[in-house]
C-alpha positions as CSV (number, residue, x, y, z in Angstrom):
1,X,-151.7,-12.4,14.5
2,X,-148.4,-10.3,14.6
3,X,-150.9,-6.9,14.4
4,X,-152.2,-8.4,17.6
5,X,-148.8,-9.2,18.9
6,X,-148.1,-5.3,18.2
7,X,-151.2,-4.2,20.0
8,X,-150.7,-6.3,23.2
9,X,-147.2,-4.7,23.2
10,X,-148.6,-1.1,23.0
11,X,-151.3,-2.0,25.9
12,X,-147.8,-3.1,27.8
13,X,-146.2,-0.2,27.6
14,X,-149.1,2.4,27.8
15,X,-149.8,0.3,31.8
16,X,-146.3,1.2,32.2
17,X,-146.2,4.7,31.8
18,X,-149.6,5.1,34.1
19,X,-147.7,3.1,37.0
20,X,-144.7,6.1,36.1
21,X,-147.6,8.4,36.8
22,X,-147.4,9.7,32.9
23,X,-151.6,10.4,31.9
24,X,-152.9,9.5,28.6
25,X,-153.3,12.8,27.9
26,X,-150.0,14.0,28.1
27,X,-149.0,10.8,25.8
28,X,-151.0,11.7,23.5
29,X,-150.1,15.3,23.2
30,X,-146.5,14.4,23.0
31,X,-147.2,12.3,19.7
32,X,-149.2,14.8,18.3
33,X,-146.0,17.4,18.6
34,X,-143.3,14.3,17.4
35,X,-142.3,15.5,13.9
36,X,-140.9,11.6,13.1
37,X,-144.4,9.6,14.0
38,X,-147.1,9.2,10.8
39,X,-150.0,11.3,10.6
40,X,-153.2,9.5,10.7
């Protein structure tokens, strides 16, 4: 349930930053450049 919990959370906050006008794409080239995030 928690993993759940987590991913409800990350939904949140990636309808947040499409109402700031920040695209998906941009997101997810900004992770893909962050040297402290996990690789896949």
């Amino acid at each position: 349930m928690r993993a759940f919990d987590e991913l409800r959370r990350l939904e949140m906050f990636f309808r947040e930053e499409i109402k700031r006008g920040c695209s998906i794409v941009d997101l997810y080239e900004l992770v893909q450049h962050a040297g402290n995030i996990l690789p896949r």
